[in-house]
N, C-alpha and C positions, 0 to 999 in steps of 0.2 A: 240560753245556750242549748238547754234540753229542745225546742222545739226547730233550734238551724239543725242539730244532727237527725232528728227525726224527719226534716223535712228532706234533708238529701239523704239521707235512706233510703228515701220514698223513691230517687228514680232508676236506684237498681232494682226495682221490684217489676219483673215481668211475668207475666202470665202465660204459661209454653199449656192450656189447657188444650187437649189433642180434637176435638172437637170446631173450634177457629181454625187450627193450627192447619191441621190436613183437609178439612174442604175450603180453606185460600188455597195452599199448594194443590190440592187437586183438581177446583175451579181454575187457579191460573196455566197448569200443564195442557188438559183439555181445551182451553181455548186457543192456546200457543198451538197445540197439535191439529187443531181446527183451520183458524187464521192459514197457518203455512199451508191446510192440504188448498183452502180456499185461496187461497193469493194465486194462484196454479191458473183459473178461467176468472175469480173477481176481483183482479187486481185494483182494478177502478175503484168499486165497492170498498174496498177493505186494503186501505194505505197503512203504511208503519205508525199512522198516527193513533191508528183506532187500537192498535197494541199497545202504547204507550197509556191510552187513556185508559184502556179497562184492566193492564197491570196494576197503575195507580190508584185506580180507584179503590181495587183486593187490597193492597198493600194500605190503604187507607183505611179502610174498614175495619182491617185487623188492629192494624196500629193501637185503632179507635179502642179495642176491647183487649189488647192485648199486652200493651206498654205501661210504660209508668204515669198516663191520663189515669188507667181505670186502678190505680193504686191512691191516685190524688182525690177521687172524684167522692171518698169517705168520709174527706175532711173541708172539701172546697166545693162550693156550687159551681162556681166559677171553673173549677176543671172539668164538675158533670157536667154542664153547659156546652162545653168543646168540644165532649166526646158527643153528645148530640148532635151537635151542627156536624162535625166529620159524619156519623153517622147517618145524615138526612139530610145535608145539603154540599158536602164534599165526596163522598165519596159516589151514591147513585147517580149524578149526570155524568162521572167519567165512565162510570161502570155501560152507561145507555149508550155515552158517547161509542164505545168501542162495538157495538152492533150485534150483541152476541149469540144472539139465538142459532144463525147459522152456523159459525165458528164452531159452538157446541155441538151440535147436529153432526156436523164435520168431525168432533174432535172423539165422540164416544164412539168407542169397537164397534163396526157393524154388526157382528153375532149380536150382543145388547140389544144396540138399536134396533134391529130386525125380532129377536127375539122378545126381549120385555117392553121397549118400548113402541113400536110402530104398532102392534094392534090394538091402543085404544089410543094414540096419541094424536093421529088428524082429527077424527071424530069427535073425542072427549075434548081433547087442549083446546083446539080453536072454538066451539061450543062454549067453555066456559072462560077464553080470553077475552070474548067478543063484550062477557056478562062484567068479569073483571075488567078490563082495560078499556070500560067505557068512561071516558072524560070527568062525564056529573059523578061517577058512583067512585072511582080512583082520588079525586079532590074531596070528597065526603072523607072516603076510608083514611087517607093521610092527614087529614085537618083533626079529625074526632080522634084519630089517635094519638097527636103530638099535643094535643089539649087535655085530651084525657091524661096521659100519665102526667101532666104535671099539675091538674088538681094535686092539693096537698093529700089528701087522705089516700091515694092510688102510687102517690112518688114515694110518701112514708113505708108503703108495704115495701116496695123493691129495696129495702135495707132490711126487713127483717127475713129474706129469701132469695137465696141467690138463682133460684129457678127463677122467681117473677123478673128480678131483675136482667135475666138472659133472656126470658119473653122480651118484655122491653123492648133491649137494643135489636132484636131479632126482626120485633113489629118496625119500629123504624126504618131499620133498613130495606124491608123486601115492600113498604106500604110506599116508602120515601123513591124507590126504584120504581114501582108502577106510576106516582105521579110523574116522572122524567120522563118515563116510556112514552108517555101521553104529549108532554110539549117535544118532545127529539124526534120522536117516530123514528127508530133505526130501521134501516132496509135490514127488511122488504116488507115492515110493514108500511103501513097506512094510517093518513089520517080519517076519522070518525068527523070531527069537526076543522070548519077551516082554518089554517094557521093563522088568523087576526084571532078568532075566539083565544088563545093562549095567552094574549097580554091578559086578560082582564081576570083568566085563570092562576095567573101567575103574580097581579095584582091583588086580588082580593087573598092569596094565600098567605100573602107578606101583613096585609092589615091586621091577619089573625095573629099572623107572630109578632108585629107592633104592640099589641093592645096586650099577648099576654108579656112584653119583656114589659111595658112600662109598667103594667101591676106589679112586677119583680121592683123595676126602680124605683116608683115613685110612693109606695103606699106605707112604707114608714111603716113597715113589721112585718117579723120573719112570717116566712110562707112555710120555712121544712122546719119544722122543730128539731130533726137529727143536727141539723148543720149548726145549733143555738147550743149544742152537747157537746159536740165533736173535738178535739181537742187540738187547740190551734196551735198551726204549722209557719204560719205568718204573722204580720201585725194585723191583717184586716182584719176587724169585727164580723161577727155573724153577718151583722147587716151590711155592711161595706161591700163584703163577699158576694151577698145579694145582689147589692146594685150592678157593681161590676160585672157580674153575670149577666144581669139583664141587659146591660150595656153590649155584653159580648154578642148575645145571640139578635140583638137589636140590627147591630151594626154587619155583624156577618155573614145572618142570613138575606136579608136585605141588599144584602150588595151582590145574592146571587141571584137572586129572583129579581130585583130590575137589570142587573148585567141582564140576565138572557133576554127578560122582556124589550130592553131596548134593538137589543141585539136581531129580536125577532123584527119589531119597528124596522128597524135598517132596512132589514133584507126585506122587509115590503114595498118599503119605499122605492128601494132600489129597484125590485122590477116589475114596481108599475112602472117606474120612469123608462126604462128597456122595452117596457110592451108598449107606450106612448111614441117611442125614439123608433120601433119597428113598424107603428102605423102610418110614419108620419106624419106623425103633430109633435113638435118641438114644443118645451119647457118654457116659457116666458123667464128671459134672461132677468129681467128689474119687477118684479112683479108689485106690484102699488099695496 
């Protein structure tokens, strides 16, 4: 009985730390102030939809760190598990999806933009975008860091430090946002490499997260000794919690990294078949 009242406890417990709190609200106004001045000449560019995705995405992010996930995530792997995947694979491609570089641009006071940031900002930013948001070095920086924290001995510290632990979600999300930047390419940017290099980008990313959920399921003992302590909220076992975690991040990252990979397939397919159909040379109807 003591551990059903404790566990619904658990999801009045919200986190109003002012730090999330006001740069989601400040990120999401900004972009809203941006969007509307931009929808004015890039209407094209920037439809209701890209608002919808890059509000959800904020409001996902937060959720991520800010609801009663990051109150469960003490006692359950399986809740810090969730708040991962929202953080690194739910919330950055809505966040990419919405295009926001400009918006932004758009959305900050021009005295600012004029004043603090336009004199080092074409020079310095794009100079070290080009360094950051090259393809091999974005896939390194996300892969090493979503492996790294969850070696045991680097996930055990983010409980004895709630600093490490805000590094963390922090690394995930802006590491987990530059890989997206790279398969989405939002206008106006560009791609570096061609859009087929992306499937095998976004395949070999998924094998990493395969190989480390099934250590999670399949190897028959605990990886975090805090969660072997912790005091339980449910029937699962330490290790139950285990598996189902690895089952979670198995199953849900995976089904966003080949959605888009297929998704990328499609629209290749699709126009080669358009640049074949404007050459003409027609599709073999029955092809043997």
């Amino acid at each position: 009985m003591l551990a059903t009242v404790e566990a619904g406890a658990l999801w009045h417990e919200w986190d109003w730390a002012p730090i999330p709190l006001v740069s989601a609200l400040l990120s999401s106004a900004l972009y809203l102030r941006g969007w509307i001045s931009v929808r004015q000449t890039r209407g094209r560019e920037f439809p209701v939809w890209r608002l919808i995705c890059f509000q959800s995405g904020l409001l996902l992010a937060w959720l991520a760190v800010s609801s009663p996930i990051g109150a469960f995530d003490d006692y359950l792997l399986s809740a810090h598990m969730l708040q991962h995947f929202v953080l690194m694979s739910a919330a950055p491609p809505l966040i990419i999806l919405g295009a926001p570089v400009v918006p932004f641009l758009r959305g900050v006071p021009r005295f600012i933009l004029r004043r603090v940031m336009r004199p080092w900002m074409w020079s310095g930013l794009r100079k070290a975008g080009r360094i950051l948001l090259h393809p091999a070095f974005v896939w390194l920086l996300m892969n090493v860091t979503f492996l790294g924290w969850h070696v045991p001995v680097a996930f055990e510290l983010t409980f004895s430090s709630e600093l490490l632990h805000n590094l963390e979600h922090a690394m995930f999300l802006f590491t987990s946002c530059a890989f997206w930047w790279v398969v989405l390419a939002p206008w106006p940017a560009k791609r570096v490499w061609p859009a087929w290099t992306m499937i095998p980008y976004l395949l070999s990313a998924d094998v990493l997260n395969t190989i480390l959920c099934a250590l999670l399921m399949f190897s028959g003992r605990i990886f975090y000794p805090s969660y072997a302590s912790a005091d339980r909220i449910t029937t699962l076992t330490p290790l139950q919690d285990q598996v189902a975690a690895g089952g979670e991040m198995w199953v849900l990252n995976s089904a966003i990294f080949l959605g888009f990979a297929a998704f990328i397939t499609f629209n290749l397919l699709a126009g080669s078949r358009t640049r074949l159909q404007k050459n003409g040379v027609s599709a073999p109807v029955n092809a043997v």
